[in-house]
Steps between C-alpha positions, in 0.01 A plus 500: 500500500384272798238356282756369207734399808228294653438342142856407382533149651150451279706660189751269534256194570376582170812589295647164667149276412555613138839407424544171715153382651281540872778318708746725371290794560404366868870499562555853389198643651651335834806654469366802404285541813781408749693796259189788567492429839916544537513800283228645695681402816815660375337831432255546788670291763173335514233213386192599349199261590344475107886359432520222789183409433546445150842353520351232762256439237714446248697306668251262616300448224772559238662249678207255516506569110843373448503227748208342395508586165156676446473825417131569641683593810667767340202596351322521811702742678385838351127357673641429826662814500259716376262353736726589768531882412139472460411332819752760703273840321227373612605347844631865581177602545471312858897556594614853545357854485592534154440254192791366296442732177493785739826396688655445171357799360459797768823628560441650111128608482219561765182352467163457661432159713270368243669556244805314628271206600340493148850520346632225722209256443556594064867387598402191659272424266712571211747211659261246506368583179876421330552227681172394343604633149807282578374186594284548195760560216660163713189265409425620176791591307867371421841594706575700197183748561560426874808685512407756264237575664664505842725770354302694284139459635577532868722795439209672241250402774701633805609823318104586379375464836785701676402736207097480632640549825689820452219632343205404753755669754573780359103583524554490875837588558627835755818596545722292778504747754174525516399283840071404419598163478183303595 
């Protein structure tokens, strides 16, 4: 349910780049950023970090988009913020006793050291490599398979590897009570 929460300013990017072009869309996904992070708000009387970040984002390079009139800005963001996520896995590795993935991750399953370092490096890795995929649908393809592919090929992408994921950790895995946590 997170997951398609986290994805419905994309949907409506798309749906809105389809019927009446990227400025359009920019707008909407704008508006539908500032609306996931006040809905979240509203029901957890809190902010979640993924959602500022990517409503700052948004904002700023949406706006650059619309202000200036060239969409490579919009097209840009998914890089900057998947470089981001990517650079914040793998800087959790020198801040902290615990990595990101196993902050994010170890309140549900307990798992030895290495394997939440080698998870949190795939996870860092995996952001850089999107941004990558990204930055090359950008430079070699049209808007049109652009935004596709940010919907469709992002989302397949994402959903395989947190599919890879669940099973490499479910080799390892031991119940949560269970305190050999290296």
């Amino acid at each position: 349910m997170k997951l398609l929460f986290d994805f419905f300013p994309i949907l409506l990017f798309f749906i809105a780049y389809k019927t009446a072009g990227i400025h359009t869309a920019t707008i909407v996904a704008i508006v539908a950023a500032f609306a996931q992070t006040g809905l979240f708000w509203l029901k957890h009387r809190r902010f979640e970090n993924t959602h500022l970040l990517t409503l700052g984002l948004i904002v700023v390079f949406g706006g650059a988009t619309l202000l200036l009139h060239d969409e490579m800005f919009i097209k840009w963001k998914p890089t900057v913020l998947n470089g981001l996520f990517a650079l914040a896995f793998l800087g959790s590795h020198f801040i902290g006793k615990q990595t990101l993935v196993q902050r994010i991750l170890g309140k549900a399953v307990t798992l030895p050291g290495e394997i939440w370092r080698r998870l949190n490096i795939a996870w860092g890795v995996f952001f850089l490599g999107l941004g990558a995929a990204n930055l090359f649908v950008v430079y070699n393809f049209t808007t049109d398979t652009w935004v596709n592919f940010k919907l469709f090929g992002m989302l397949g992408i994402t959903l395989a590897f947190i599919a890879a994921q669940s099973v490499y950790i479910a080799r390892f895995a031991r119940p949560v009570d269970s305190k050999e946590e290296a």
